[in-house]
C-alpha positions as CSV (number, residue, x, y, z in Angstrom):
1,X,-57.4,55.6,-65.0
2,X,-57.8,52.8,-62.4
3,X,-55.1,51.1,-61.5
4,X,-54.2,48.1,-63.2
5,X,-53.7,44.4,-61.0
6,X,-49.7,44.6,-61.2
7,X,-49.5,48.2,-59.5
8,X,-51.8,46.5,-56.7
9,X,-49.9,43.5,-56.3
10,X,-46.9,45.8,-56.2
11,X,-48.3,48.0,-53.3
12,X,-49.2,44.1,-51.6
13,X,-45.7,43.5,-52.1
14,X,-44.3,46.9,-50.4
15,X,-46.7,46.2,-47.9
16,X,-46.1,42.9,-46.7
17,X,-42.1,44.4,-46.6
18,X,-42.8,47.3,-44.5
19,X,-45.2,45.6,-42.0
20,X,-42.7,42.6,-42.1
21,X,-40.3,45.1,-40.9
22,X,-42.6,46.8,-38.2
23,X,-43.6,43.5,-36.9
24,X,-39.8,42.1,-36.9
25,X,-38.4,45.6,-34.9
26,X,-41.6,45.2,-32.3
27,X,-43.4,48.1,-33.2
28,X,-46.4,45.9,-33.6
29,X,-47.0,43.7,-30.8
30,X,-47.6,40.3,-30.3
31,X,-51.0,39.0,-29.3
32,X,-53.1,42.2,-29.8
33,X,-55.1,43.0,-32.4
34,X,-53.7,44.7,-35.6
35,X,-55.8,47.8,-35.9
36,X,-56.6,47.5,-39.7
37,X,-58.1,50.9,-40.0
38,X,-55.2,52.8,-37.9
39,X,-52.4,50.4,-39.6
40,X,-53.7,51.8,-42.8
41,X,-54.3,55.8,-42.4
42,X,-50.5,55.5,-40.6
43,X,-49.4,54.0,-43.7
44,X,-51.5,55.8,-46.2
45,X,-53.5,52.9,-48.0
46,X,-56.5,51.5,-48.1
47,X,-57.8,48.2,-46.1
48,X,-57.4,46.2,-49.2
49,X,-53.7,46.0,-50.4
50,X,-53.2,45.6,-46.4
51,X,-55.4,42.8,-46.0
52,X,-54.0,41.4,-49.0
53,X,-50.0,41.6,-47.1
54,X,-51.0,40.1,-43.5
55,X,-52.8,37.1,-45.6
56,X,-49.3,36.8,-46.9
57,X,-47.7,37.4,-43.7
58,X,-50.0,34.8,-42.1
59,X,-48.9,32.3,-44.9
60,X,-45.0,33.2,-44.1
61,X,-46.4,32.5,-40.3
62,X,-45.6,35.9,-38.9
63,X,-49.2,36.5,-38.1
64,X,-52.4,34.3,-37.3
65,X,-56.5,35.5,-37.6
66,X,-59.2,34.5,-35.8
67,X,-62.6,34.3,-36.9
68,X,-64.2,37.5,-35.9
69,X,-61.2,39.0,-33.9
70,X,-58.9,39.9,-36.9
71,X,-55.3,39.4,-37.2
72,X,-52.3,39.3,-34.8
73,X,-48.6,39.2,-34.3
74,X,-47.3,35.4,-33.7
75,X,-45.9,35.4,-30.1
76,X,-42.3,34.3,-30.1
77,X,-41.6,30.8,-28.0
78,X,-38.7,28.2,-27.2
79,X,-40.6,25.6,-29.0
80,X,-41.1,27.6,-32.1
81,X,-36.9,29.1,-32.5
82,X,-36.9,25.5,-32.4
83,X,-38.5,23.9,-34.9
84,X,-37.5,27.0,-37.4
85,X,-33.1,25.9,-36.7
86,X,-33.6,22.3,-36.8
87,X,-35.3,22.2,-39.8
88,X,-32.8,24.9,-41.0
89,X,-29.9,22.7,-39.9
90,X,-31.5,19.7,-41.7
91,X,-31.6,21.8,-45.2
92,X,-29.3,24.9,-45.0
93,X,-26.0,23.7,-44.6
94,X,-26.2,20.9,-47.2
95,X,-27.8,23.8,-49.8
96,X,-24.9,26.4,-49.0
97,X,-22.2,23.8,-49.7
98,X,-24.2,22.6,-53.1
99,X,-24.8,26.0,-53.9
100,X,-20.8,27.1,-53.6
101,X,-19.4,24.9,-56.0
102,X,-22.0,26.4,-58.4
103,X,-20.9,30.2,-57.7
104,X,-20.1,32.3,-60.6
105,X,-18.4,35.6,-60.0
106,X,-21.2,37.8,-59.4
107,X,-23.0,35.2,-57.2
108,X,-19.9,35.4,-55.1
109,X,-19.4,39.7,-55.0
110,X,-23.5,39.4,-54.0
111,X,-22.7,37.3,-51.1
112,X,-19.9,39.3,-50.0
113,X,-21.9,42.6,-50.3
114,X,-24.6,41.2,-48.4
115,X,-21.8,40.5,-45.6
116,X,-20.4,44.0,-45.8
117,X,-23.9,44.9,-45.4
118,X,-25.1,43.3,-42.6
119,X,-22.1,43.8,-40.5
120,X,-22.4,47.7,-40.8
121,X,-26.2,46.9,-39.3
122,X,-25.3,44.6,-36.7
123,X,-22.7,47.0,-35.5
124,X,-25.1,50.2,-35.8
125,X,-27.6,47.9,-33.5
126,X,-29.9,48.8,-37.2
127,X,-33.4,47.3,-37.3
128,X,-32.6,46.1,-40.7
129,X,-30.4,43.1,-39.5
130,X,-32.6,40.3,-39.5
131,X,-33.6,40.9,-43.2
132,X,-29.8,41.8,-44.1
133,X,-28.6,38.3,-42.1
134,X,-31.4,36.6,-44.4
135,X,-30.0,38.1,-47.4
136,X,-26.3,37.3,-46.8
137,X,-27.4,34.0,-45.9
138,X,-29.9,33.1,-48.9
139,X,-26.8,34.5,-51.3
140,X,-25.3,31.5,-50.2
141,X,-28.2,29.3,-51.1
142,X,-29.3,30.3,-53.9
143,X,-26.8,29.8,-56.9
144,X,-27.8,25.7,-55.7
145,X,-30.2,26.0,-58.7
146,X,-32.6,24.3,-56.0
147,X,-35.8,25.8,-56.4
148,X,-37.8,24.1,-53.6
149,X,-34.9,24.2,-51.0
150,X,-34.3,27.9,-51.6
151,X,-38.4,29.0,-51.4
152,X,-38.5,27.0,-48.1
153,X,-35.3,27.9,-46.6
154,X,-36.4,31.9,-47.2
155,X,-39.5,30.9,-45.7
156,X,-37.6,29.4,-42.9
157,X,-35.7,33.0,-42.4
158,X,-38.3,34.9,-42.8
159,X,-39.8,33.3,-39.4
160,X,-36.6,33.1,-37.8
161,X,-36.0,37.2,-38.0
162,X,-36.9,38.1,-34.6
163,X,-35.0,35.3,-33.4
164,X,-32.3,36.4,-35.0
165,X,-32.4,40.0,-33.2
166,X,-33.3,38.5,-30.0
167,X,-30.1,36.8,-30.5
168,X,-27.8,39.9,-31.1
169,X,-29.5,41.7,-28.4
170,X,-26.8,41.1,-25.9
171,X,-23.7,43.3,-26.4
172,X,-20.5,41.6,-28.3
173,X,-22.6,38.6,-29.9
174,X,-22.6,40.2,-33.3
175,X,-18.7,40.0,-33.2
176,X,-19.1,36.1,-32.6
177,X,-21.5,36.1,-35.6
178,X,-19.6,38.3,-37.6
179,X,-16.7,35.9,-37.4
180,X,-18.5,32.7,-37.9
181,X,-20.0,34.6,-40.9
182,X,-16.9,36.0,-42.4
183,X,-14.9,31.9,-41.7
184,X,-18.3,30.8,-43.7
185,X,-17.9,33.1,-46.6
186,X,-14.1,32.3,-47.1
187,X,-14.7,28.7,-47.2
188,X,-17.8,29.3,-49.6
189,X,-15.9,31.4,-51.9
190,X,-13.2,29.0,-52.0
191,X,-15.5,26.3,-53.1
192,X,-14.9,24.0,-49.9
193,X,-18.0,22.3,-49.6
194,X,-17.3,20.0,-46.8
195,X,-16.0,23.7,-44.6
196,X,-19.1,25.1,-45.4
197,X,-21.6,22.5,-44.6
198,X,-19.5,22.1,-41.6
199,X,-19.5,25.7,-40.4
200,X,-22.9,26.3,-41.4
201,X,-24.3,24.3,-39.5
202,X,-22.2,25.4,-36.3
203,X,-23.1,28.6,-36.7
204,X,-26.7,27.5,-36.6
205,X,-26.5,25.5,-33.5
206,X,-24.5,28.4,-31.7
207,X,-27.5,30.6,-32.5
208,X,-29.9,28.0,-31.0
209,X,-27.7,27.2,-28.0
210,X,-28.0,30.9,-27.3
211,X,-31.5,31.4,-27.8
212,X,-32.3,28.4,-25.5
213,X,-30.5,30.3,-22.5
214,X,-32.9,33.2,-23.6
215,X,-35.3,31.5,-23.1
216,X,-35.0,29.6,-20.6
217,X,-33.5,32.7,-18.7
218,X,-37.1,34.1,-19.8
219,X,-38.9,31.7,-17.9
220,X,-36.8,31.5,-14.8
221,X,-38.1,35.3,-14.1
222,X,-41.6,33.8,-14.9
């Protein structure tokens, strides 16, 4: 029996995760072409569902095509990190302080999981931390009840991945975010909005502030 249209948008959806993931870790590079054909025989798929997850990906900007040359990663750049944190610090601290005072009690075990979580893969030096620092931090967005915020803050974080592991590259800077997370998450689960719009958006400028000396470090040696 062919397969009906939800077990191929479920495939698209696995998909766009896994090559998500592959682009986030590095194993596919930036600025050369993604081999569609050997992307999809190491993966075991056809072209179509594929195609179907870097249109996605394209949309989420992760990659960009080009008539007649195909699809590639999105090089990383000062100007892009950014644009993602200052339009993150415009929306994500006012969202996590709205959303705290709406937290029930399984909103607030979610967002302490996704801590617990996350700092097991930070410490581990995991590939899975910049979807796991997404997760903790959307679990602090989303009980807001703020539909638009939440899709374009994910969207933001979605983008903002890579920065986020070329930011805990250097040794000892996941114990600086652990700390500004865990400070975050106490004041969120005690409802004080005014903490957490506060601390979120420090911890969001500290993450820029660092990723500016990357860079700029980065083009020093150019």
């Amino acid at each position: 029996m062919a397969a009906s249209p939800l077990e191929v948008r479920t495939l698209s959806d696995r998909l766009m995760e896994v090559v998500r993931d592959m682009i986030v870790s590095g194993a596919i590079a930036p600025d050369v072409p993604i081999r569609q054909d050997g992307l999809a025989a190491d993966l075991n798929v056809s072209k179509i569902p594929l195609r179907e997850a870097l249109v996605r990906l394209e949309q989420d900007g992760l990659v960009v095509s080009h008539p007649n040359r195909g699809f590639f990663v999105r090089g990383m750049s000062a100007a892009e990190a950014e644009e993602i944190y200052e339009l993150r610090l415009k929306l994500e601290p006012e969202a996590a302080a709205e959303a705290c005072l709406s937290a029930d009690e399984t909103r607030q075990a979610t967002a302490r999981r996704g801590l617990a979580e996350l700092n097991a893969a930070a410490a581990a030096g995991l590939p899975t931390v910049g979807a796991l620092n997404r997760a903790f931090h959307m679990a602090l967005v989303q009980p807001g009840r703020r539909a638009l915020t939440t899709e374009i803050t994910a969207r933001l974080h979605v983008m903002a991945d890579r920065y986020v592991r070329k930011h805990l590259e250097h040794k000892g800077r996941h114990l600086t975010a652990e700390a500004e997370h865990h400070e975050i998450l106490q004041a969120w689960l005690n409802r004080d909005a005014a903490a957490v719009r506060r601390l979120v958006a420090e911890h969001l400028q500290h993450t820029l502030s660092d990723l500016r000396q990357e860079f700029g470090q980065e083009d020093r040696q150019d």
